[in-house]
Backbone atoms as SQL, in Angstrom:
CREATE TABLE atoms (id INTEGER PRIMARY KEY, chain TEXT, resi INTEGER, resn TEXT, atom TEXT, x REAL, y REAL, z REAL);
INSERT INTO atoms VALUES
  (1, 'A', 1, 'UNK', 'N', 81.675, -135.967, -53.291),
  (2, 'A', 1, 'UNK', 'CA', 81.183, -136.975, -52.368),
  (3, 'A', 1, 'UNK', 'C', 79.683, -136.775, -52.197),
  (4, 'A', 2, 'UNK', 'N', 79.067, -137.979, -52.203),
  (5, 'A', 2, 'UNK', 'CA', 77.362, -137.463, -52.167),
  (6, 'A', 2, 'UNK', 'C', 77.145, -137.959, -50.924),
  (7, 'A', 3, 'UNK', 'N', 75.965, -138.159, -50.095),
  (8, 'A', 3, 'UNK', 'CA', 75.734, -138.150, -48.542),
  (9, 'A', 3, 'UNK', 'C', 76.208, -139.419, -48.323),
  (10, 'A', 4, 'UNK', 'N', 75.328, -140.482, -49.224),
  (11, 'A', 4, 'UNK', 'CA', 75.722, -141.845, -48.857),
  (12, 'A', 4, 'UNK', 'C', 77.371, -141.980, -48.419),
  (13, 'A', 5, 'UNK', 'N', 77.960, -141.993, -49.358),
  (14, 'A', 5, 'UNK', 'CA', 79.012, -141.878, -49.309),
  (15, 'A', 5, 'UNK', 'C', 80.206, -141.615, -47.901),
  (16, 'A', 6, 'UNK', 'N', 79.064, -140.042, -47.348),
  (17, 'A', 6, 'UNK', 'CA', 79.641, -139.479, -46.008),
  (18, 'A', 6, 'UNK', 'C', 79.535, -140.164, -45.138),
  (19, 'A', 7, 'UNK', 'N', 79.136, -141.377, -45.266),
  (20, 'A', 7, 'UNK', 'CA', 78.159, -142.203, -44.403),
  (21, 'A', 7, 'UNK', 'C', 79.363, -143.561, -44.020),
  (22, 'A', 8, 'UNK', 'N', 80.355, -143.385, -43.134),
  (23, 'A', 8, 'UNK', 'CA', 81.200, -144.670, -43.301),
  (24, 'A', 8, 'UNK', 'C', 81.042, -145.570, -42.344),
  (25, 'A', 9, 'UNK', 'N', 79.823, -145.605, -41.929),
  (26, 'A', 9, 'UNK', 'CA', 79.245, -146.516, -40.578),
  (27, 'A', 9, 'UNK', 'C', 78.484, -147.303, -41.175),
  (28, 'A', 10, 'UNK', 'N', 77.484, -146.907, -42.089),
  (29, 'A', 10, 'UNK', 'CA', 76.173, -147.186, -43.045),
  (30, 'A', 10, 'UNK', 'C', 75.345, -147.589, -41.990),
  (31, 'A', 11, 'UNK', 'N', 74.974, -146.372, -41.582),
  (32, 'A', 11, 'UNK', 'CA', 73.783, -145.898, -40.654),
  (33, 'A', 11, 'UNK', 'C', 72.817, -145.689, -41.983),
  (34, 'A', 12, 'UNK', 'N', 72.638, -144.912, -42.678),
  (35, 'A', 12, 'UNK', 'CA', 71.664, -144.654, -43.530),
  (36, 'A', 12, 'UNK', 'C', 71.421, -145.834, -44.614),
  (37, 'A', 13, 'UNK', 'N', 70.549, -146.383, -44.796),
  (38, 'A', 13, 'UNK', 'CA', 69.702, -147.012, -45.792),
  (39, 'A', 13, 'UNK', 'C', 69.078, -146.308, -47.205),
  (40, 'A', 14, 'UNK', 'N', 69.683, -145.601, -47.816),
  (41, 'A', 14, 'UNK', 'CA', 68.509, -144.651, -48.541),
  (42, 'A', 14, 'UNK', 'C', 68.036, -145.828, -49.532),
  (43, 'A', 15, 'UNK', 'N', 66.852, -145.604, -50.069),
  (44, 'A', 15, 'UNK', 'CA', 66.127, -146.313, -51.398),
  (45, 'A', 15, 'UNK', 'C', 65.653, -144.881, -52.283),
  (46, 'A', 16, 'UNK', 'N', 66.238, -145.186, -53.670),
  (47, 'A', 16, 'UNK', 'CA', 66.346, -144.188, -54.574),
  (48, 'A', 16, 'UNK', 'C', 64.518, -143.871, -55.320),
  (49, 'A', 17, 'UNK', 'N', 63.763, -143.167, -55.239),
  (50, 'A', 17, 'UNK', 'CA', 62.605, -143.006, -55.507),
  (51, 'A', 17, 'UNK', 'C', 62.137, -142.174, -56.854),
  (52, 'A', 18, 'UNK', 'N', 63.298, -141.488, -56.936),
  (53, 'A', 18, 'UNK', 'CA', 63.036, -141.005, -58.002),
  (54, 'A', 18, 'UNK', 'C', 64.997, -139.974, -58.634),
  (55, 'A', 19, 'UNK', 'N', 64.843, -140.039, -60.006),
  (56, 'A', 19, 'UNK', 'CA', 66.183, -139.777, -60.534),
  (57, 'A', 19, 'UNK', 'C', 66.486, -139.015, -61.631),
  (58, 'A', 20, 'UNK', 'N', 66.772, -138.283, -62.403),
  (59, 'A', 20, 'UNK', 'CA', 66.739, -137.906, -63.490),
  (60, 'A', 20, 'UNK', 'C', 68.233, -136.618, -63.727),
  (61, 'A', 21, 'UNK', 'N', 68.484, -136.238, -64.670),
  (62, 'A', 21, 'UNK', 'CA', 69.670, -135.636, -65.142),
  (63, 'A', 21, 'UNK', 'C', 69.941, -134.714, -63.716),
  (64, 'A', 22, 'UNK', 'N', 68.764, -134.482, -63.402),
  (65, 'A', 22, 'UNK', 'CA', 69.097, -132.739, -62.542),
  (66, 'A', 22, 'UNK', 'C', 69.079, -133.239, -60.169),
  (67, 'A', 23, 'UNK', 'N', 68.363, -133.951, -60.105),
  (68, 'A', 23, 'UNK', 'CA', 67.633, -134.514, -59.093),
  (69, 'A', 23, 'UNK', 'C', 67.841, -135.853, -58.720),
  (70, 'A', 24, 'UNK', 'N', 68.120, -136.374, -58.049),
  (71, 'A', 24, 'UNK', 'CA', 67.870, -137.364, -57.210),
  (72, 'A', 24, 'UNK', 'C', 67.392, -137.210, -55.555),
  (73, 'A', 25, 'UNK', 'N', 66.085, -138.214, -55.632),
  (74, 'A', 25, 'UNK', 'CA', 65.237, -138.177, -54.790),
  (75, 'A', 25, 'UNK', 'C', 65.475, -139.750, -53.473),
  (76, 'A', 26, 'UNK', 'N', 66.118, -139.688, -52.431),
  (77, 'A', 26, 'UNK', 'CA', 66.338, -140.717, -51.822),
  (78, 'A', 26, 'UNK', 'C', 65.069, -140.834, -50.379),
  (79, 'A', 27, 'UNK', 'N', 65.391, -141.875, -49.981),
  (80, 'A', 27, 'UNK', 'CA', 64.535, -142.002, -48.636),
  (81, 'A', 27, 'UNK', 'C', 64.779, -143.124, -47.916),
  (82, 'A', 28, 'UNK', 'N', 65.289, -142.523, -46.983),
  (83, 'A', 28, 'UNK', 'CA', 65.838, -143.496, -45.595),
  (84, 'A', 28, 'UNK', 'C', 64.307, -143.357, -44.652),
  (85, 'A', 29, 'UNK', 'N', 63.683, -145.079, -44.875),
  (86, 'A', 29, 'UNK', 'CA', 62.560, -144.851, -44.133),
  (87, 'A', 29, 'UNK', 'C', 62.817, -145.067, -42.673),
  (88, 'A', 30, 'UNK', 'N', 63.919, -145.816, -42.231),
  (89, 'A', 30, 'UNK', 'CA', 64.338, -146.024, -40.694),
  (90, 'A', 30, 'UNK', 'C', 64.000, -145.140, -39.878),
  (91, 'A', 31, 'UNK', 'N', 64.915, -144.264, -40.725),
  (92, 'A', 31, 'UNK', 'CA', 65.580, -142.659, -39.763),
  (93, 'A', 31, 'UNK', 'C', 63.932, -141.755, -40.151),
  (94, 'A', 32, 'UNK', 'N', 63.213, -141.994, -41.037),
  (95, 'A', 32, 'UNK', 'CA', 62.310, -140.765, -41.795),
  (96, 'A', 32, 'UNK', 'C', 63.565, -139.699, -42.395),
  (97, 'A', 33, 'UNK', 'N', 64.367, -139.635, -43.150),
  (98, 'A', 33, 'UNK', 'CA', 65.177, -139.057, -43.410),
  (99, 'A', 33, 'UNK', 'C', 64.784, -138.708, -45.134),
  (100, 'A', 34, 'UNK', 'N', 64.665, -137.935, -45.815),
  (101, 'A', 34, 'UNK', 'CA', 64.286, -137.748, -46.885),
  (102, 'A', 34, 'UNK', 'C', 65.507, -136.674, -47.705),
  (103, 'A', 35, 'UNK', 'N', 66.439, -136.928, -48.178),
  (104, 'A', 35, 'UNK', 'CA', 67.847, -136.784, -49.334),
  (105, 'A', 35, 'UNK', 'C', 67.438, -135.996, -50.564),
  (106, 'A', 36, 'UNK', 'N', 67.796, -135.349, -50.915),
  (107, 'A', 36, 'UNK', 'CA', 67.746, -134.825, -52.329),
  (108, 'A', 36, 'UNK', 'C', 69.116, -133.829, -52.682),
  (109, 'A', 37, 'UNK', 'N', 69.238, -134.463, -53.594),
  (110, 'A', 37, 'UNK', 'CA', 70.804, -134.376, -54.652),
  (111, 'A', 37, 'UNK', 'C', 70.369, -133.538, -55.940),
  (112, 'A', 38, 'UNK', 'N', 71.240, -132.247, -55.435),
  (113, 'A', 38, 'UNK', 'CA', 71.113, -131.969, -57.305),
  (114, 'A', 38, 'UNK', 'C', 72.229, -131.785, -58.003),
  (115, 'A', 39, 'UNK', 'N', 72.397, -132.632, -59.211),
  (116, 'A', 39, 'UNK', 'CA', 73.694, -132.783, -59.998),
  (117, 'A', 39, 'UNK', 'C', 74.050, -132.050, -60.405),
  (118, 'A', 40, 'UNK', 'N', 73.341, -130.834, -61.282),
  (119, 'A', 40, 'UNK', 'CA', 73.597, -129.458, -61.567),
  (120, 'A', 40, 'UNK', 'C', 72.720, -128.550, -61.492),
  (121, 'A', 41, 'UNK', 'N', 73.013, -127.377, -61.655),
  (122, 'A', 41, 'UNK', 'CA', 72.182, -125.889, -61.206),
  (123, 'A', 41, 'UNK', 'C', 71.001, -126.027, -62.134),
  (124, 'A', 42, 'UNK', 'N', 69.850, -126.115, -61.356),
  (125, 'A', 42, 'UNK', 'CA', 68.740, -126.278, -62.458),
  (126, 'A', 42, 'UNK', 'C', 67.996, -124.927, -62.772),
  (127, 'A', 43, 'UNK', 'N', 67.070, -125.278, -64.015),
  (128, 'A', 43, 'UNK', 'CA', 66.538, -124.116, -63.931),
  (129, 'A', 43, 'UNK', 'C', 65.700, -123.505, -63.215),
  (130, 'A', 44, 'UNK', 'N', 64.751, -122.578, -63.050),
  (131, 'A', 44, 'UNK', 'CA', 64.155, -121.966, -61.785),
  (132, 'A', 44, 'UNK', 'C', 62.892, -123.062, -61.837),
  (133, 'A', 45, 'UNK', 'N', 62.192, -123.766, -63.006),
  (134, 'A', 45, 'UNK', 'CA', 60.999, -124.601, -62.875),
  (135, 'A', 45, 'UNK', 'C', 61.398, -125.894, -62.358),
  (136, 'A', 46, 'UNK', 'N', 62.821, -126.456, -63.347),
  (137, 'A', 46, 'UNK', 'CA', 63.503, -127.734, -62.621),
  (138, 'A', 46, 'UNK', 'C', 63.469, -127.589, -61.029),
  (139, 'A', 47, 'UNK', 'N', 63.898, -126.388, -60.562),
  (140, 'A', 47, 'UNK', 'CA', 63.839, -126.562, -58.917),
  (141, 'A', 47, 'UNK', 'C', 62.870, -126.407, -58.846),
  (142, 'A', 48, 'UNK', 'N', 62.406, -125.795, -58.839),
  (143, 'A', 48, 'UNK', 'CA', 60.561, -125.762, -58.562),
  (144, 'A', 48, 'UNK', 'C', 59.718, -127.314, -58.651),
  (145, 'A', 49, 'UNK', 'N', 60.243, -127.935, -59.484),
  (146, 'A', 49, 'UNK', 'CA', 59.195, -129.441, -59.594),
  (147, 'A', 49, 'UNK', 'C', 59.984, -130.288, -59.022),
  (148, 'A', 50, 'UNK', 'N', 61.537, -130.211, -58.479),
  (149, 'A', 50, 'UNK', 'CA', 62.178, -130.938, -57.970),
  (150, 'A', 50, 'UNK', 'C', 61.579, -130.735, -56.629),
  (151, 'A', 51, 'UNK', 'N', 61.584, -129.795, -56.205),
  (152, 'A', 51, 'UNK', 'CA', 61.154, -129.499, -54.930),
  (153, 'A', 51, 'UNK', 'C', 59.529, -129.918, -54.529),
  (154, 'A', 52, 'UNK', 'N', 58.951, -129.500, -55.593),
  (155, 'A', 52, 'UNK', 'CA', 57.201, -130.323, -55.451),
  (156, 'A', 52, 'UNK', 'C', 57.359, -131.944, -55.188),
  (157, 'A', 53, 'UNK', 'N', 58.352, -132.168, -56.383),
  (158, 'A', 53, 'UNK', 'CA', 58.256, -133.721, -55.982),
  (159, 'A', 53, 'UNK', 'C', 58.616, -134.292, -54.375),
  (160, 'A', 54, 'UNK', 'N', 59.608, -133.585, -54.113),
  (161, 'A', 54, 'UNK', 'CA', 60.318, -133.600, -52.390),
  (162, 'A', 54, 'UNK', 'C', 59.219, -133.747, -51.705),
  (163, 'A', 55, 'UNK', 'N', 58.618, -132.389, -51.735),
  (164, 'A', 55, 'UNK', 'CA', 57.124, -131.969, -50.671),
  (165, 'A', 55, 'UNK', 'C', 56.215, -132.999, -50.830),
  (166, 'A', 56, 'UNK', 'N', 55.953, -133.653, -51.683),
  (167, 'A', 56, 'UNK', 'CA', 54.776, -134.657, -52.317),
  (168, 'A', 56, 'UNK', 'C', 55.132, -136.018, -51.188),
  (169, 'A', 57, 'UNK', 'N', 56.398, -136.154, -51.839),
  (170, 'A', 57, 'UNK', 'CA', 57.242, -137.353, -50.948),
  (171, 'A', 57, 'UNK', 'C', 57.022, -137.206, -49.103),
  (172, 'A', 58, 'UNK', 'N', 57.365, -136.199, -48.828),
  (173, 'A', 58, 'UNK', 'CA', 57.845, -135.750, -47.845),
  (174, 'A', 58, 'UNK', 'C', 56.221, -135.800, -46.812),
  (175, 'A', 59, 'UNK', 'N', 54.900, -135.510, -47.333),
  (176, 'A', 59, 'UNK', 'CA', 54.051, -135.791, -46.699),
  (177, 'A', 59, 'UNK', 'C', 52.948, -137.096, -46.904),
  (178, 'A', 60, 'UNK', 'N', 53.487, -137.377, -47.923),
  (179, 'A', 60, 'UNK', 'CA', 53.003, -139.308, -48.071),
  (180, 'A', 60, 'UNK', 'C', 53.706, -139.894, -47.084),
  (181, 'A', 61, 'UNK', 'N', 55.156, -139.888, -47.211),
  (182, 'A', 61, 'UNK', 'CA', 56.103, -140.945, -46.731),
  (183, 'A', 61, 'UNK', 'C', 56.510, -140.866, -45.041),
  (184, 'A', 62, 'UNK', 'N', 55.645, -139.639, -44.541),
  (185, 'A', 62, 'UNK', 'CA', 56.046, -139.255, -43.315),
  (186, 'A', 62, 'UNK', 'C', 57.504, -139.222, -42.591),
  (187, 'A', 63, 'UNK', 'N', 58.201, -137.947, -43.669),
  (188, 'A', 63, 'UNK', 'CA', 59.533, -137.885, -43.362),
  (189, 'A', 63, 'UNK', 'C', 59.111, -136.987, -42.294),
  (190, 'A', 64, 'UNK', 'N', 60.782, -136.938, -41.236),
  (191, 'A', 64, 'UNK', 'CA', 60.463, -135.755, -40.177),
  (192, 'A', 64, 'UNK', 'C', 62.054, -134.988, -40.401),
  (193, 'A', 65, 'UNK', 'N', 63.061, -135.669, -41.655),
  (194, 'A', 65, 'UNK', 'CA', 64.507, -135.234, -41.150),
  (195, 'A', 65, 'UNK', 'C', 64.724, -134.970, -42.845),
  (196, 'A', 66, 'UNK', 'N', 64.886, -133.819, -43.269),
  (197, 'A', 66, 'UNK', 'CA', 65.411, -133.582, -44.276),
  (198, 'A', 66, 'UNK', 'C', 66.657, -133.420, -44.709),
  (199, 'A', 67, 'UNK', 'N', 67.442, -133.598, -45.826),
  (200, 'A', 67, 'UNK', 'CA', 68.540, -132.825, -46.474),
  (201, 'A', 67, 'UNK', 'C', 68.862, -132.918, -48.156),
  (202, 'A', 68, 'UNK', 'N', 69.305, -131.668, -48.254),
  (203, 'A', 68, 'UNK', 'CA', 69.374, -131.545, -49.709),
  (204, 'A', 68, 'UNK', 'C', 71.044, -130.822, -49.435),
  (205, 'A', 69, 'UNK', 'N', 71.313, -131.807, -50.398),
  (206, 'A', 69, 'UNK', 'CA', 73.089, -131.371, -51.186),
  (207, 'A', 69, 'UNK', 'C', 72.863, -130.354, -52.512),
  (208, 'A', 70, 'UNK', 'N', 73.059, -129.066, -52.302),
  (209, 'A', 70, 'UNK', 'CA', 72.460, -128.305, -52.851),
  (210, 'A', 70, 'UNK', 'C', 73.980, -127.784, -53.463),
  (211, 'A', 71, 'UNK', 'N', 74.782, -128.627, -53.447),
  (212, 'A', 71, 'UNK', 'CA', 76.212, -127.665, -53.709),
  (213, 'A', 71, 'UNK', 'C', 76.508, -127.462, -55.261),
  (214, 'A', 72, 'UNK', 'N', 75.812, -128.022, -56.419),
  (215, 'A', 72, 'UNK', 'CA', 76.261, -127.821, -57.543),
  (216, 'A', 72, 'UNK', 'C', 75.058, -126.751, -58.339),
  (217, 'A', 73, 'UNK', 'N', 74.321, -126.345, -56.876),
  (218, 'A', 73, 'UNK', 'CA', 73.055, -124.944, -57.137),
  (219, 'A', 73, 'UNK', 'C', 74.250, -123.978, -57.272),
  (220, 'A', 74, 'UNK', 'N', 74.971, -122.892, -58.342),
  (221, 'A', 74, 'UNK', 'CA', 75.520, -122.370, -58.254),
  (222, 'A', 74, 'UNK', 'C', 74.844, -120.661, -58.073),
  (223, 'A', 75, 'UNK', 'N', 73.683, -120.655, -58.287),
  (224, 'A', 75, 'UNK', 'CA', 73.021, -119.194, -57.721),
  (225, 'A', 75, 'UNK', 'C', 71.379, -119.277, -56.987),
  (226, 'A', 76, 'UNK', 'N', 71.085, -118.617, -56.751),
  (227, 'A', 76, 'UNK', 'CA', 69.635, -119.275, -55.652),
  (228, 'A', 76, 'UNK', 'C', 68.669, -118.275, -55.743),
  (229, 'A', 77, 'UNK', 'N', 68.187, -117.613, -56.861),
  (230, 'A', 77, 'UNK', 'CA', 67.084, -116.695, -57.301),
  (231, 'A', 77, 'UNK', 'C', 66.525, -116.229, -56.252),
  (232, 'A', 78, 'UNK', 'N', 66.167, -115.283, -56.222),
  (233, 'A', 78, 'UNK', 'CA', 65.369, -114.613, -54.955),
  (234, 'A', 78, 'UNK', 'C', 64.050, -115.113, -54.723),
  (235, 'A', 79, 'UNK', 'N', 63.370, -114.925, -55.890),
  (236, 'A', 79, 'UNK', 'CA', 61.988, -115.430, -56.073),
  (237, 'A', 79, 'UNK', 'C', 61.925, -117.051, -55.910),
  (238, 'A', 80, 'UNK', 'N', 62.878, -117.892, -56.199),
  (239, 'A', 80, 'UNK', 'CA', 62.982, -119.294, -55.509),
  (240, 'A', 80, 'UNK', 'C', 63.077, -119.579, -54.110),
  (241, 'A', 81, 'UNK', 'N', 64.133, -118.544, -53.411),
  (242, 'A', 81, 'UNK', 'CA', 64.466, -118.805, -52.034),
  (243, 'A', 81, 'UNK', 'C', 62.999, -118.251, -51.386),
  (244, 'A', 82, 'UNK', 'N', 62.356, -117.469, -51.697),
  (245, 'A', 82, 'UNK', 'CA', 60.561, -117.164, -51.061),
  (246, 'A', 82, 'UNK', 'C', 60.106, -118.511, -51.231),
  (247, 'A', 83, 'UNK', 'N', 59.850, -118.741, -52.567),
  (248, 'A', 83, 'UNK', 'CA', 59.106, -120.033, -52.942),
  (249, 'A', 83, 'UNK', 'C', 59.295, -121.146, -52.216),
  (250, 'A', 84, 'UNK', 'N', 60.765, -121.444, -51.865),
  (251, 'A', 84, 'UNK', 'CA', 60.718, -122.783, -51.251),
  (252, 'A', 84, 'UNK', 'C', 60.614, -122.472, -49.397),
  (253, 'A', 85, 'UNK', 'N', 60.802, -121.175, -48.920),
  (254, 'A', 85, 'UNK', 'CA', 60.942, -120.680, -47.681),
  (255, 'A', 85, 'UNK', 'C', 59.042, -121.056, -46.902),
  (256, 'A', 86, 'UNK', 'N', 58.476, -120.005, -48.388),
  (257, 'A', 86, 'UNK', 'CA', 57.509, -120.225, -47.825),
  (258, 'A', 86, 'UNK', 'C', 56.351, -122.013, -48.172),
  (259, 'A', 87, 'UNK', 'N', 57.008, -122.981, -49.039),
  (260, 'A', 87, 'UNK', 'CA', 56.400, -124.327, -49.082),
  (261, 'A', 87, 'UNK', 'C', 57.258, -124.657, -47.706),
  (262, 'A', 88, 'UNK', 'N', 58.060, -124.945, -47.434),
  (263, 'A', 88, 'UNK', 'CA', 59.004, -125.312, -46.484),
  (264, 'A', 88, 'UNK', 'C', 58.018, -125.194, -45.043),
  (265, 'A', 89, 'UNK', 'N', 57.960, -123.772, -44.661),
  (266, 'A', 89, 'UNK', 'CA', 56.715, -123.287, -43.583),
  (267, 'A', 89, 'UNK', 'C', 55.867, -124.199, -43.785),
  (268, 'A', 90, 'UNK', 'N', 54.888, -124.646, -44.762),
  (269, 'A', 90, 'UNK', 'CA', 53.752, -125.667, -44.094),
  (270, 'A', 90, 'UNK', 'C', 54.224, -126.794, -43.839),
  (271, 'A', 91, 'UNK', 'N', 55.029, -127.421, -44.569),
  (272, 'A', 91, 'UNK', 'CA', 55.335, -128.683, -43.736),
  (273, 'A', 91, 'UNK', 'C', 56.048, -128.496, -41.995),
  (274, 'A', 92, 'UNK', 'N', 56.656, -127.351, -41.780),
  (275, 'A', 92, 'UNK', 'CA', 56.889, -127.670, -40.589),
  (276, 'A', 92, 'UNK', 'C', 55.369, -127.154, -39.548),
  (277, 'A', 93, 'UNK', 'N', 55.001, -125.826, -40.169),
  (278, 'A', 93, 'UNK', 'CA', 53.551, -126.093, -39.485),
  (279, 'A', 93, 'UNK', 'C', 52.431, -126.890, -39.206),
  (280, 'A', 94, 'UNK', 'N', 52.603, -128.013, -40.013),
  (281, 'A', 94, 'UNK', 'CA', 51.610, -128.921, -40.222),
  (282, 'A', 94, 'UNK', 'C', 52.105, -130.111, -39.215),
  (283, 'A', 95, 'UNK', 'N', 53.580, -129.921, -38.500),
  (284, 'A', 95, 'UNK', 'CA', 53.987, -130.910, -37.631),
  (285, 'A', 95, 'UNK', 'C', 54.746, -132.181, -38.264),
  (286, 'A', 96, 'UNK', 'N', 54.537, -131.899, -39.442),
  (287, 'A', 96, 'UNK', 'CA', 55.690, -133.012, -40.455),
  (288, 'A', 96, 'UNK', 'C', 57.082, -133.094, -40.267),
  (289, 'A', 97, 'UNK', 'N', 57.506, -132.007, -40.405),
  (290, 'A', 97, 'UNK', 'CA', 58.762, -132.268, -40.611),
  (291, 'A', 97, 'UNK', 'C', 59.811, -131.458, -39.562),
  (292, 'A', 98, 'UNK', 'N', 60.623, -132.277, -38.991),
  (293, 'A', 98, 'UNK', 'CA', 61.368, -131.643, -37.507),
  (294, 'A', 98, 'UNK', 'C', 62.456, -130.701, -38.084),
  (295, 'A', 99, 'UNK', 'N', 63.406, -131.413, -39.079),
  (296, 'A', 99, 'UNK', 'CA', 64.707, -130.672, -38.922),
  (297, 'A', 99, 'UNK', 'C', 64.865, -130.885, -40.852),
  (298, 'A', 100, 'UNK', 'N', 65.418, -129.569, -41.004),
  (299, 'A', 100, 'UNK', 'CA', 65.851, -129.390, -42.364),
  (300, 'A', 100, 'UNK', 'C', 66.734, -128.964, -42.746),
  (301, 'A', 101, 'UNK', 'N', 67.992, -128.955, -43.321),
  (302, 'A', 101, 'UNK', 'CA', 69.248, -128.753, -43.821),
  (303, 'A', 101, 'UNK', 'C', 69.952, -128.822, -45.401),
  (304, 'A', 102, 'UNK', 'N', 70.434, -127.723, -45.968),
  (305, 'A', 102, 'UNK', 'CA', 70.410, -127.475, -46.955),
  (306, 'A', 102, 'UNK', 'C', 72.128, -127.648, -47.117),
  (307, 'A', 103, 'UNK', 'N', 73.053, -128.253, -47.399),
  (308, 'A', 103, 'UNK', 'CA', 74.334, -128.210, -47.802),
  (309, 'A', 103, 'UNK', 'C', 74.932, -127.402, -49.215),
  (310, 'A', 104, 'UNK', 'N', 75.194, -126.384, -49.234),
  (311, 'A', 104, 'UNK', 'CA', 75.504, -125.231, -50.154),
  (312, 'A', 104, 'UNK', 'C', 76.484, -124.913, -50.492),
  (313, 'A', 105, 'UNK', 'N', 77.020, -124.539, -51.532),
  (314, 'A', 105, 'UNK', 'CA', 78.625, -124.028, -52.120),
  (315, 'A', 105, 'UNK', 'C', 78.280, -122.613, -51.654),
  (316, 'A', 106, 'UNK', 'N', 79.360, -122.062, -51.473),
  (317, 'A', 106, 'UNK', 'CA', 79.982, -121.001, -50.803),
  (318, 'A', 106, 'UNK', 'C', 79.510, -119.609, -51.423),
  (319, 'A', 107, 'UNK', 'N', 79.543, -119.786, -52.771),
  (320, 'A', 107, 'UNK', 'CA', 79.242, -118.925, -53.835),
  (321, 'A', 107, 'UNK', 'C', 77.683, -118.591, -53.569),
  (322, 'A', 108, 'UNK', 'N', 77.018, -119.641, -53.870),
  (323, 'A', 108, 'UNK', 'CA', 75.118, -119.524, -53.300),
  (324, 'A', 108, 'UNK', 'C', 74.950, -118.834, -52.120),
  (325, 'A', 109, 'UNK', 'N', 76.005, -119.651, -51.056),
  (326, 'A', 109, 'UNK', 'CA', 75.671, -118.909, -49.698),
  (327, 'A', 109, 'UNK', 'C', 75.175, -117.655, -49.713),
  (328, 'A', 110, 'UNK', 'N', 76.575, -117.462, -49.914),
  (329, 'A', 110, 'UNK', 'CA', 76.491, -115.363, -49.980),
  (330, 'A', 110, 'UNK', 'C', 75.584, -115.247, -50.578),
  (331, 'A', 111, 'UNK', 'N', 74.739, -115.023, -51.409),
  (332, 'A', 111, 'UNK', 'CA', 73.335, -115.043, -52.522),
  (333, 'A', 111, 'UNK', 'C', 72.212, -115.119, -51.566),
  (334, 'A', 112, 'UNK', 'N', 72.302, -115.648, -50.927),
  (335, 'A', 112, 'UNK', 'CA', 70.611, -116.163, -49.904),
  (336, 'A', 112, 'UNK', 'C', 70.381, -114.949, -49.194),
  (337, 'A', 113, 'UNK', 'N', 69.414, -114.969, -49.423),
  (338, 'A', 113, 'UNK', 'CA', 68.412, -114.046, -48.270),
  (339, 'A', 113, 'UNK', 'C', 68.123, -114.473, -46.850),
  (340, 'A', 114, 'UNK', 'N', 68.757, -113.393, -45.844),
  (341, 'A', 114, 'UNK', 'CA', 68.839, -113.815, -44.305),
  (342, 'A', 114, 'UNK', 'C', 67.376, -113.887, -43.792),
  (343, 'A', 115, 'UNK', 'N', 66.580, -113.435, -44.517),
  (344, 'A', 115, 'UNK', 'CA', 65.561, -113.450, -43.950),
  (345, 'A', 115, 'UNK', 'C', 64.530, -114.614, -44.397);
C-alpha cells in the first residue's frame, strides 16, 4: 500500500514531481506535505541524490510536513543514517520544516542508530 492509497478520505492531493526506478518524489502543496517513496533498497549514492533531490524540493517548495515510506530500504548504512541526520538538522534549523517521519520495515529498524 503506498500513502496515497492510506488515504481513504482523499485529504491529500499529492502531484508527482519527480519518478524513476528507485524514488518517487510527491507534493501535497495544500497541506506543505512533501512524500517520498522508495520502490527498492537503493544504493548508498541513489539515496544520497534521492534525498538531495527531497532537500532541493523541500526548500523551494516550502514544505513544513514530511514523509518517506522507507519500507522496501532493507538496511540503512551507518554512514547514510549521519548523512541524512545531519542534512535533515538544517532544514529544521533553518525553520523549514516542522515534522518529519520515516515509515520503516522492521528489519532496518533494528539497524538505525539511536542516536
Amino acid at each position: 500500500m503506498n500513502i496515497t492509497e492510506a488515504d481513504p478520505w482523499g485529504i491529500l492531493s499529492p502531484q508527482t514531481l519527480y519518478e524513476d526506478a528507485v524514488f518517487r518524489l510527491q507534493l501535497d502543496k495544500r497541506h506543505g506535505l512533501l512524500l517520498c517513496t522508495f520502490f527498492r533498497n537503493p544504493t548508498p549514492e541513489e539515496f544520497r541524490n534521492s534525498y538531495r533531490l527531497a532537500f532541493d524540493c523541500a526548500r523551494l517548495k516550502e514544505v513544513t510536513l514530511w514523509l518517506t515510506d522507507a519500507r522496501n530500504i532493507t538496511s540503512m548504512l551507518p554512514d547514510n543514517q549521519r548523512w541524512l541526520k545531519q542534512h535533515m538538522a538544517t532544514l529544521f534549523a533553518a525553520g523549514l520544516l516542522c515534522k518529519f517521519a520515516i515509515v520503516m520495515a522492521p528489519e532496518c529498524f533494528v539497524m538505525t542508530d539511536p542516536h
